[in-house]
N, C-alpha and C positions, 0 to 999 in steps of 0.2 A: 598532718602538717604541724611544725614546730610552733608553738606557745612564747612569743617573746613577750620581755618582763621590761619595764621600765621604758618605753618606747617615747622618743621625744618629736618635737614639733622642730626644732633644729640641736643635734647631739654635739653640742659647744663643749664637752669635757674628754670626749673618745679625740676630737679635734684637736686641741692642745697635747692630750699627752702623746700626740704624734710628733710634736714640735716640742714639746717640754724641756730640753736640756738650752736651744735656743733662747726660747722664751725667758727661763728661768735668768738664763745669764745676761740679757739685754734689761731686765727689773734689774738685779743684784750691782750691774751697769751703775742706772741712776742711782740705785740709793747711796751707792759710792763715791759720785759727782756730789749727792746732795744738791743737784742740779733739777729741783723739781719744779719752775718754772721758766719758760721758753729756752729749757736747756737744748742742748746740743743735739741730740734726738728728734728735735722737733724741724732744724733747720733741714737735718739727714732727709729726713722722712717728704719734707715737701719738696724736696729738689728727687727726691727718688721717683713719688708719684708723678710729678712734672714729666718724668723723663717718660715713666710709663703710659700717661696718657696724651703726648705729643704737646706738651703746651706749656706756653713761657713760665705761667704763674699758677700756686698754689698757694694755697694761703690756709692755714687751719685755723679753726674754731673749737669752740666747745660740747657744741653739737650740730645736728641738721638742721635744726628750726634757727639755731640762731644763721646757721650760713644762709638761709631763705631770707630770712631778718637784713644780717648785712649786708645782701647784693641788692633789696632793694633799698635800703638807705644809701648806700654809695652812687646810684642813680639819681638819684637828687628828687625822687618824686614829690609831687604836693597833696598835701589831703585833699580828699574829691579826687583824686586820676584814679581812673579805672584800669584794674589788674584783672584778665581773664584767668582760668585755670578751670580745667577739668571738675564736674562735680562729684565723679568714684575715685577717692582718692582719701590719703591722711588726710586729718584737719590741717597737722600742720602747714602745707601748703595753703593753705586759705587764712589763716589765725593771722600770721604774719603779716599780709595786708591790711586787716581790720584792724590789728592791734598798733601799725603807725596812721590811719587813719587815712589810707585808702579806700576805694570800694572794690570789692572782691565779684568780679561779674563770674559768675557759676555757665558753664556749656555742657553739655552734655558729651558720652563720650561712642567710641566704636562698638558694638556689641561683642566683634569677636575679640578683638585687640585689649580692649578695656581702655586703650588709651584717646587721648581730646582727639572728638570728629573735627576733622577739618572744614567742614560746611557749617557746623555751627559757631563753630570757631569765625568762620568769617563774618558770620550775619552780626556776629554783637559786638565787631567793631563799628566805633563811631569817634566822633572828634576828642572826645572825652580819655580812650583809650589810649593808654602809654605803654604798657607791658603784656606781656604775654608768660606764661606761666606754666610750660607744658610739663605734666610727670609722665618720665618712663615706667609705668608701672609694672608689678611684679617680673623685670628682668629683662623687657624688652623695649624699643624708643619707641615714642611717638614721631608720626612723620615728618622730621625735621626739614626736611628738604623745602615742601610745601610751608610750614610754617614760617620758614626764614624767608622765603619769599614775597610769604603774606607781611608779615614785619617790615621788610624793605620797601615795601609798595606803601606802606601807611607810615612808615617812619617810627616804630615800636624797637621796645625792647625785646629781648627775649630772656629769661633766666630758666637755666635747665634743671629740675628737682631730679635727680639723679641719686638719688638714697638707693633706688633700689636695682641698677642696672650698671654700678662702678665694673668697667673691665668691657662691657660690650661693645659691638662696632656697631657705626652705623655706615651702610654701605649709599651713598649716590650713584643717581641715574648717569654720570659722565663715568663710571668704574671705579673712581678714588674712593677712599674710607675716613673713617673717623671716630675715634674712641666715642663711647655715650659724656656729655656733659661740656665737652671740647667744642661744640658748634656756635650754640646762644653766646649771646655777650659776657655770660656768666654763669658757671655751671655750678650745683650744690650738691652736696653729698652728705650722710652720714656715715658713723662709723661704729652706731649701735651692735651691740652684741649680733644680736641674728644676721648682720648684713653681710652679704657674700666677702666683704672686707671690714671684718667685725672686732672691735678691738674689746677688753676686758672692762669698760666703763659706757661713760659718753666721750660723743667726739664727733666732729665734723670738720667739713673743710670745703672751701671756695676754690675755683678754679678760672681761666683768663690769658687771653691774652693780650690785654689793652693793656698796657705798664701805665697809664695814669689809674685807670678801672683798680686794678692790682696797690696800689700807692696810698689809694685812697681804702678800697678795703682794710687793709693790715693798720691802717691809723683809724678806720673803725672800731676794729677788735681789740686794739688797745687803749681804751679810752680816749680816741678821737689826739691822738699823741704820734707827730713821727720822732718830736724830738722831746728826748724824758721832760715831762713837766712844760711841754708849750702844746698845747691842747688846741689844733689849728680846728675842729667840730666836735656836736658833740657825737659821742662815741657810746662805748659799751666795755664791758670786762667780758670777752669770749677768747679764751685763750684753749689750745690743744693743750694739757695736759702732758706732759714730757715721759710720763710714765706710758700711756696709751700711747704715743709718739715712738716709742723706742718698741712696743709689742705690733706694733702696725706694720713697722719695717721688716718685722722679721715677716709674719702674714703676708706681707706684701711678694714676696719672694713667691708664693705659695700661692697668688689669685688667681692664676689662668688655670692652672690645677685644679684649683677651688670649682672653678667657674664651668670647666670640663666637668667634672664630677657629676658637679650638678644637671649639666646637657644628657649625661648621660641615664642618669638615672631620671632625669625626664623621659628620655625615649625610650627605655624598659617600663616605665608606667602604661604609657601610651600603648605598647603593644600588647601588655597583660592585660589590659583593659578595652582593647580593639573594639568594637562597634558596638558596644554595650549599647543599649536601647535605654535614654532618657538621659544620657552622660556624654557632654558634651569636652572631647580632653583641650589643652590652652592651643588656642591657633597660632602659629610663625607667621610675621609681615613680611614680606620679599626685602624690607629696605634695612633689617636688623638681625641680627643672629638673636637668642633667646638664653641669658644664661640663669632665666628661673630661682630669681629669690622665693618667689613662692612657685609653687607647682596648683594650678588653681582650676575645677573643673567649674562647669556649669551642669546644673539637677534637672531635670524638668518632668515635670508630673510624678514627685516623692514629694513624703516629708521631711523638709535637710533635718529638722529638729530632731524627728526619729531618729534618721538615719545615723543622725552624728550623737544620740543616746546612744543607740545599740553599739556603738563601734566605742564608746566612751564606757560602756561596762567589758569591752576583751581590752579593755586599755589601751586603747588606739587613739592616740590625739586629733584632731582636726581643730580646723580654726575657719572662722569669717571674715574676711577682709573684702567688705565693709557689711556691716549691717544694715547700716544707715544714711542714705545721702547724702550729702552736705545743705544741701537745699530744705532738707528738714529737722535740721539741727536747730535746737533751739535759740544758741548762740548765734545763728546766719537769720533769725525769722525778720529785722529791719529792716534786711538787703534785698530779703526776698519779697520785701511787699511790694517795691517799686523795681522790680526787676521786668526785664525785656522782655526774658524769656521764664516763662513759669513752669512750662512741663518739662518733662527729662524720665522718658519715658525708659529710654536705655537702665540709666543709672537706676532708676524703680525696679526694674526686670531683675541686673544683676546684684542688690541687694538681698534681695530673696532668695536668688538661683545658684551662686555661688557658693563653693568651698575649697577648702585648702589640703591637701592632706602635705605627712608631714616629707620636708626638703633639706636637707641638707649634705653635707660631704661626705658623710659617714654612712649613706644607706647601704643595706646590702642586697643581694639579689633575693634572697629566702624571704627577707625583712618586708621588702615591695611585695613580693608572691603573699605573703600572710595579713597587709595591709588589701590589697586588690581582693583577694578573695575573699575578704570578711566585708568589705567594702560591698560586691557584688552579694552576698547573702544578706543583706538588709533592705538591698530593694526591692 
């Protein structure tokens, strides 16, 4: 079997110089505008993605954490209103509550899905509760349908963290569909390097279709300003970068490709790796297609540590996402002393259980065969 050399965790440079002459000339673009902030690029790009994911309003940011940031600022919450959210998850999602002084209620999550159980989900609402904080994590939704339901019945928010699942569908029980992030009151995305729609820097962006919700965001992100210099809240400096703005567009052309790719080479994992005994491959929910930001197994009875040594000396990257809880983050230890719910037995299990190997547009079929079977000789 062939020996490959240089083997990455997502191959962002084979990616570009597929697009290179595009790319090149949408930069060479701005720098000719000298139009490097909320230049022209920027307006393209959110009226593009708009169209792509069925919904009136986009709004860019600077990153994902700040679009977390701003959709709960533009909700009007008060310090003390409790924001749920998944505990296997970026911190991001969690930081942003605490950090406007919120409290961040931790739930635990699905074993197989990895995303917020819906039963826990319901028990830790209480009066106190305003928002709801569900992540589609690595590529595929959480159960929106139920969620929004539960939202309506308590009168909650809902903000959809959507960094890692831009381009998915989410399918209802009456047949109709729904891009991922287009549901909740307010949907957030990144637009980090590795993300299935990953641009050359930071970047983020807000999505909506409440045209107040929408009005009030975009005069968040610009220092709380609709009109230059009358400052109607206060606000933030989170602006898209019009460089990242003009490389997204072109990208953009290029998602559902992207997003295929990805499915695909998930499902040549899967079968090279067939009923391997103590290797658990990522399970599909009936209400989501899966387009696998990460590709992420579950180990059981190895040592990942080993495993992901031995594969880390033939140069085989892998990654953990997550190592660590959020509940036993030393940053959440406040929240967590007076918290409802203390165990999260899930979220413990796949800390330890989980890995990543590597995902992106560029895999090949040889590349997954020499990953899989070095993979399978370590255990």
């Amino acid at each position: 079997m062939s020996t490959f050399d240089n083997i990455q965790m997502v191959d962002l440079k084979n990616q570009y110089l597929k697009i290179k002459p595009e790319v090149d000339s949408a930069i060479q673009e701005v720098i000719n505008s000298t139009g490097f902030i909320r230049g022209k690029a920027v307006g393209l790009f959110e009226e593009e993605l708009a169209q792509y994911l069925g919904v009136r309003h986009v709004i860019g940011c600077a990153n994902g954490t700040d679009a977390l940031q701003v959709a709960l600022m533009a909700l009007g919450l008060k310090p003390g209103d409790e924001v749920i959210t998944p505990n296997f998850t970026f911190i991001a999602t969690v930081e942003v509550v605490a950090l406007l002084g919120l409290k961040p209620v931790l739930v635990d999550v699905e074993p197989d899905s990895f995303n917020i159980d819906i039963s826990s989900l319901e028990k830790a609402i209480n009066p106190n509760t305003k928002a709801i904080i569900p992540v589609h994590l690595f590529g595929q939704c959480a159960n929106m349908e139920e969620i929004m339901q539960l939202a309506k019945r308590h009168s909650l928010y809902v903000v959809e963290d959507n960094a890692q699942a831009l381009g998915a569908d989410y399918y209802f029980t009456n047949g109709s569909s729904r891009k991922a992030g287009t549901i909740g009151h307010i949907g957030c995305t990144s637009f980090f390097p590795s993300k299935n729609l990953g641009c050359f820097g930071d970047g983020g962006a807000l999505f909506t279709n409440d045209d107040t919700l929408a009005e009030t965001i975009r005069s968040i992100t610009n220092h709380g300003m609709k009109v230059r210099y009358h400052h109607d809240r206060i606000g933030v400096n989170s602006r898209l970068d019009t460089m990242q703005a003009a490389m997204l567009r072109v990208k953009l052309k290029y998602l559902d490709d992207y997003n295929q790719a990805r499915i695909e080479a998930a499902n040549l994992y899967d079968s090279l790796l067939g009923s391997s005994n103590g290797i658990t491959i990522p399970h599909r929910v009936l209400w989501s297609n899966h387009i696998f930001h990460q590709y992420t197994l579950k180990l059981t009875g190895f040592d990942r540590q080993g495993v992901m040594d031995k594969l880390a000396n033939k140069n085989i990257p892998t990654m953990v996402y997550y190592p660590i809880p959020l509940h036993r983050q030393k940053a959440f230890a406040e929240f967590q002393q007076n918290a409802a719910i203390k165990e999260f037995p899930t979220s413990d299990f796949l800390c330890k259980s989980v890995i990543s190997l590597p995902m992106h547009t560029e895999l090949t079929k040889d590349l997954q065969e020499y990953i899989v079977h070095n993979l399978l000789s370590c255990l």
